[in-house]
C-alpha positions as MATLAB code, in Angstrom:
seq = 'XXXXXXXXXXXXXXXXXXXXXXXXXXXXXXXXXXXXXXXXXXXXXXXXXXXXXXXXXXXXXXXX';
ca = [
      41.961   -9.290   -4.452;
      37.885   -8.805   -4.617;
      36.441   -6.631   -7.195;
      36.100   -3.050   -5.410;
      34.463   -1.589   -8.868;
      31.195    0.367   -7.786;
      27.764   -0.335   -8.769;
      24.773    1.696   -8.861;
      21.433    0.325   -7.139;
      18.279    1.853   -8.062;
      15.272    1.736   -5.719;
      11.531    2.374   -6.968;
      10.035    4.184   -4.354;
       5.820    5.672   -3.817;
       6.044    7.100   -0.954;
       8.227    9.755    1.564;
       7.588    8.882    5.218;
      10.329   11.532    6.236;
      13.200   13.696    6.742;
      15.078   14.383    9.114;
      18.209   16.224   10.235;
      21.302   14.363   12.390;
      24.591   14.234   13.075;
      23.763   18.577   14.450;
      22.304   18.908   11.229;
      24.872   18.317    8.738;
      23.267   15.099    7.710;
      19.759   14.301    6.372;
      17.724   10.831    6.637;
      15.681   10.425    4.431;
      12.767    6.984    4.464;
      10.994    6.521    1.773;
       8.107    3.378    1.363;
       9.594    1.717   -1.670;
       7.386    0.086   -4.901;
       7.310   -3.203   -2.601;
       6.283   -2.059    0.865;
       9.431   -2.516    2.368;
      11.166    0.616    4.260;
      14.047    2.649    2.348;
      16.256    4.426    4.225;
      19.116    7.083    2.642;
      21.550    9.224    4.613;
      22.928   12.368    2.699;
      24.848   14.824    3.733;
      23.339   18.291    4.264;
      25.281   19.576    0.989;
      24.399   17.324   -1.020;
      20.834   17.006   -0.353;
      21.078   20.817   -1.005;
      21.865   20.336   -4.143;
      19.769   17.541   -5.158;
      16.852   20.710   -4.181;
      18.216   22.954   -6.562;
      18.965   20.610   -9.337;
      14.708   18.815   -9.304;
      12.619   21.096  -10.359;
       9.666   21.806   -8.332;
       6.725   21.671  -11.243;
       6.300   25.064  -10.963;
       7.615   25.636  -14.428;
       5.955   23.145  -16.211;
       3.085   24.446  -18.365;
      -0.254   22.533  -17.793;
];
């Protein structure tokens, strides 16, 4: 039986190219230009891309 055990993969990325909204919105692609040129994509769903808004804050806060 093959090891099923997740893994985490990190990605260094420099760039957003874009977002958009599929599947009638309840899913959001996101492509990102990562540290080595190359083309990232990630598909969230709508939820939790919500969240992942509310949980980064937007700098807003920070004193300068």
């Amino acid at each position: 039986m093959p090891d099923e055990t997740p893994f985490a993969t990190a990605v260094a990325v420099r760039e957003l190219i874009d977002v958009e909204f599929i599947d009638g919105g309840d899913t959001v692609a996101v492509r990102f230009t990562a540290a080595d040129g190359q083309i990232v994509g990630v598909v969230i769903p709508r939820r939790v891309f919500a969240e992942l808004q509310a949980t980064v804050p937007d700098g807003l806060d920070r004193q300068r």
